[in-house]
NUZA-99953 format. One record per residue (C-alpha): residue number from 0; residue in three letters; chain; x, y, z. Coordinates in Angstrom, 2 decimals. Example, Ala and Ser with C-alpha at 12.3 -4.5 7.8 and 13.67 -1.06 7.14 Angstrom:
<nodes>
  nr rest kette      xx      yy      zz
   0  ala     A   12.30   -4.50    7.80
   1  ser     A   13.67   -1.06    7.14
</nodes>
This chain:
<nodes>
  nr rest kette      xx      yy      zz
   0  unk     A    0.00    0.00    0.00
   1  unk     A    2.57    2.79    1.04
   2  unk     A    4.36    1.97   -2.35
   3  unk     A    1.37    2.29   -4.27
   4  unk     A    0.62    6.00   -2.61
   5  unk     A    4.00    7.03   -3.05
   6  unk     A    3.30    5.92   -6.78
   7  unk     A    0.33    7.69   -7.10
   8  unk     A    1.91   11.20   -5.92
   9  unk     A    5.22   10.77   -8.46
  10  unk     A    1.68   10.28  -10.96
  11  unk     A   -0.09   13.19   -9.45
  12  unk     A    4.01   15.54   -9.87
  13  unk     A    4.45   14.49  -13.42
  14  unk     A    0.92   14.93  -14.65
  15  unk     A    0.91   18.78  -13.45
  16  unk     A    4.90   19.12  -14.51
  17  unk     A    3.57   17.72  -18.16
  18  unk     A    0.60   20.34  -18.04
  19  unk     A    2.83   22.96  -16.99
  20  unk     A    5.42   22.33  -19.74
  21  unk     A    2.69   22.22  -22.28
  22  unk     A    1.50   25.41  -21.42
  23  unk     A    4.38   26.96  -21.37
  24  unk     A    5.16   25.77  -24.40
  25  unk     A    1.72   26.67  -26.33
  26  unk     A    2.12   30.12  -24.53
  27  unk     A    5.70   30.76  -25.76
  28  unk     A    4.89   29.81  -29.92
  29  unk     A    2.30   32.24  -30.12
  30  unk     A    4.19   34.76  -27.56
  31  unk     A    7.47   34.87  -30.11
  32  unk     A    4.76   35.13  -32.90
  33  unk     A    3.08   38.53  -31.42
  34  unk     A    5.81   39.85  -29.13
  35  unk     A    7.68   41.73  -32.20
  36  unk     A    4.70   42.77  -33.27
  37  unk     A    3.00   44.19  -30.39
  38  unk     A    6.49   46.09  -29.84
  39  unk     A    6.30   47.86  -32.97
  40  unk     A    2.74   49.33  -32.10
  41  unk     A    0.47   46.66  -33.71
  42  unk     A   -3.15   47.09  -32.78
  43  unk     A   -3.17   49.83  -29.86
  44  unk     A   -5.95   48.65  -28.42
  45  unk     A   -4.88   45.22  -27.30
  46  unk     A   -1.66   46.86  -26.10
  47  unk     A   -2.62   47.16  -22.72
  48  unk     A   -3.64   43.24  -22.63
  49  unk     A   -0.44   42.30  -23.91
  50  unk     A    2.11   44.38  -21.79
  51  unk     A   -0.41   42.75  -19.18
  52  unk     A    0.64   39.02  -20.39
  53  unk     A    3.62   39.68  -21.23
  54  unk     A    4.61   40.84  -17.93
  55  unk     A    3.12   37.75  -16.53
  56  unk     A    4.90   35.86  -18.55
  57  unk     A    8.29   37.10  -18.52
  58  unk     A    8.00   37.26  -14.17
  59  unk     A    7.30   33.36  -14.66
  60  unk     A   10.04   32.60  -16.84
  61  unk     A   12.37   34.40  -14.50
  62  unk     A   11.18   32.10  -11.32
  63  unk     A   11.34   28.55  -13.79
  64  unk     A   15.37   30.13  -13.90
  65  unk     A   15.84   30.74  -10.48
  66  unk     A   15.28   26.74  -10.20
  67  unk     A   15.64   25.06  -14.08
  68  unk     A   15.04   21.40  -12.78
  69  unk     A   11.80   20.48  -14.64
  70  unk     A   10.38   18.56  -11.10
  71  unk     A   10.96   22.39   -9.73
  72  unk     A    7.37   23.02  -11.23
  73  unk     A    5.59   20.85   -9.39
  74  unk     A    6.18   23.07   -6.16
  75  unk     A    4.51   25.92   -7.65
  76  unk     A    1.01   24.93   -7.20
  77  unk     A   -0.78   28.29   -8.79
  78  unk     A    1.29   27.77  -12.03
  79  unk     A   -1.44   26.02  -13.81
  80  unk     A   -4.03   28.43  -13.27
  81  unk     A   -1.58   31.35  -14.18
  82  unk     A   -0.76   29.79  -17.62
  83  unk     A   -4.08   28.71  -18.41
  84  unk     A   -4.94   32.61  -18.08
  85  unk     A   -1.85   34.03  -20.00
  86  unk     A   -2.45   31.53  -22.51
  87  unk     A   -6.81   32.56  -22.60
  88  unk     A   -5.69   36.05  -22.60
  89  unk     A   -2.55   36.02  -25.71
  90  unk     A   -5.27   34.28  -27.80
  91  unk     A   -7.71   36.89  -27.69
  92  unk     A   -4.83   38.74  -28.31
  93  unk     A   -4.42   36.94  -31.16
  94  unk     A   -7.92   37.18  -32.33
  95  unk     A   -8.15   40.59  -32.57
  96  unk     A   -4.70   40.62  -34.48
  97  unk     A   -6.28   38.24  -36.88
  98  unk     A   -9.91   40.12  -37.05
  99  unk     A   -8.17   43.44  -37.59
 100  unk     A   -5.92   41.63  -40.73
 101  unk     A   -8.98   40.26  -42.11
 102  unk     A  -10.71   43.83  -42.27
 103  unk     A   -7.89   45.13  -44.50
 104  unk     A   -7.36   42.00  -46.36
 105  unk     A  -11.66   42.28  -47.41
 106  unk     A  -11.01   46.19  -48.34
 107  unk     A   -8.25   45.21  -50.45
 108  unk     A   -7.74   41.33  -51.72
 109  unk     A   -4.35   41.67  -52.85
 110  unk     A   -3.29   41.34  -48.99
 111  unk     A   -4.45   37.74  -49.45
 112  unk     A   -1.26   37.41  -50.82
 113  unk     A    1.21   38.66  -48.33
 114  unk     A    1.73   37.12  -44.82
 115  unk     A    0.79   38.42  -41.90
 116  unk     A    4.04   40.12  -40.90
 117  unk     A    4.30   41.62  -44.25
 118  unk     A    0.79   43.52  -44.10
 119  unk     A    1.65   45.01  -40.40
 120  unk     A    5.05   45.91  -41.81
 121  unk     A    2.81   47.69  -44.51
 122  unk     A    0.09   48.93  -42.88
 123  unk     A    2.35   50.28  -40.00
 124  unk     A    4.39   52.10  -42.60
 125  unk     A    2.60   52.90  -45.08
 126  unk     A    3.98   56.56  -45.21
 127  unk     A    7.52   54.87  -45.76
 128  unk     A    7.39   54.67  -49.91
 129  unk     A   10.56   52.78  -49.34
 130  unk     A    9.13   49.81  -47.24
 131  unk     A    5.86   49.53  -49.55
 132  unk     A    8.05   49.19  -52.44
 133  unk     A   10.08   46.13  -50.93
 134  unk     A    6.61   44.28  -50.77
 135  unk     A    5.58   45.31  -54.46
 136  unk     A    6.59   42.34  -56.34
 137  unk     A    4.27   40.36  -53.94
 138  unk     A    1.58   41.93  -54.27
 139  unk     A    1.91   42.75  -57.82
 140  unk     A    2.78   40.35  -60.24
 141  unk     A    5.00   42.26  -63.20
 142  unk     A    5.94   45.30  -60.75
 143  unk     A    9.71   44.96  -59.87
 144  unk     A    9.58   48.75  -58.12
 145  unk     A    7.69   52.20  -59.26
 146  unk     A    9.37   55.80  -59.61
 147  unk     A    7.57   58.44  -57.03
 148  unk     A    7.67   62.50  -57.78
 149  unk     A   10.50   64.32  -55.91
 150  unk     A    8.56   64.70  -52.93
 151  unk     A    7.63   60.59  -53.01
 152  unk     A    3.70   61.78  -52.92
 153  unk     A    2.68   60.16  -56.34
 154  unk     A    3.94   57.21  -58.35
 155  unk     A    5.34   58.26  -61.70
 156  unk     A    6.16   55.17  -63.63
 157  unk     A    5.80   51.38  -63.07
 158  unk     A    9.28   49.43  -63.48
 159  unk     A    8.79   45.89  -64.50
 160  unk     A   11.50   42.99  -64.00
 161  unk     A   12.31   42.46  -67.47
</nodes>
């Protein structure tokens, strides 16, 4: 009996470890994913949220350091709970990323054809003639670059590849 108790708390450890480590895991994917581009500005709206989650985040990280043995996270009881919320919270995050993509991409289609990254880049510059002219040939097929007026406000002539 005592050996089958002690078996049943290693069971108990490694179950919540494993949960923990998934978490942390699904969390830190889509964290690398919108951390650059909530730094750049992205969506000011869902700032707030993020810096929240982020904060979260990066305060757990440091404690997982402080101890790096993966059997460490079984002493912290209230990890679970905090993941599951970081992780709720970064996909609403994501959500509204992906809602506010999918406006622009229905007002014009040709963002279909661009990732993700490239339409913030765009959209987050799009007074930078320089940076919407790297993203051309994507969007355009036959455009290599375009000529702008001397004070870049207007697009004089369409340069092909060939």
């Amino acid at each position: 009996p005592r050996f089958a108790d002690e078996a049943g708390v290693w069971e108990q450890k490694l179950l919540f470890v494993n949960d923990c480590l998934g978490l942390l895991n699904n969390i830190q994917r889509r964290w690398v994913y919108l951390e650059p581009l909530f730094a750049r500005g992205a969506l000011p709206q869902e700032q707030q949220r993020f810096k929240r989650v982020d904060k979260e985040f990066v305060n757990i990280l440091k404690e997982v350091e402080q101890d790096p043995r993966v059997m460490s996270l079984a002493a912290h009881t209230d990890y679970a709970d905090k993941l599951k919320a970081i992780l709720e919270q970064i996909e609403r995050c994501q959500k509204a990323l992906n809602e506010f993509l999918e406006q622009k991409r229905d007002k014009f289609p040709r963002f279909y054809f661009i990732s993700d990254e490239d339409l913030l880049e765009i959209l987050g510059q799009s007074k930078n003639p320089a940076v919407i002219q790297s993203h051309l040939k994507k969007l355009f097929m036959g455009i290599n670059s375009v000529r702008f007026n001397e004070n870049s406000t207007s697009i004089t002539h369409m340069v092909s590849s060939d």
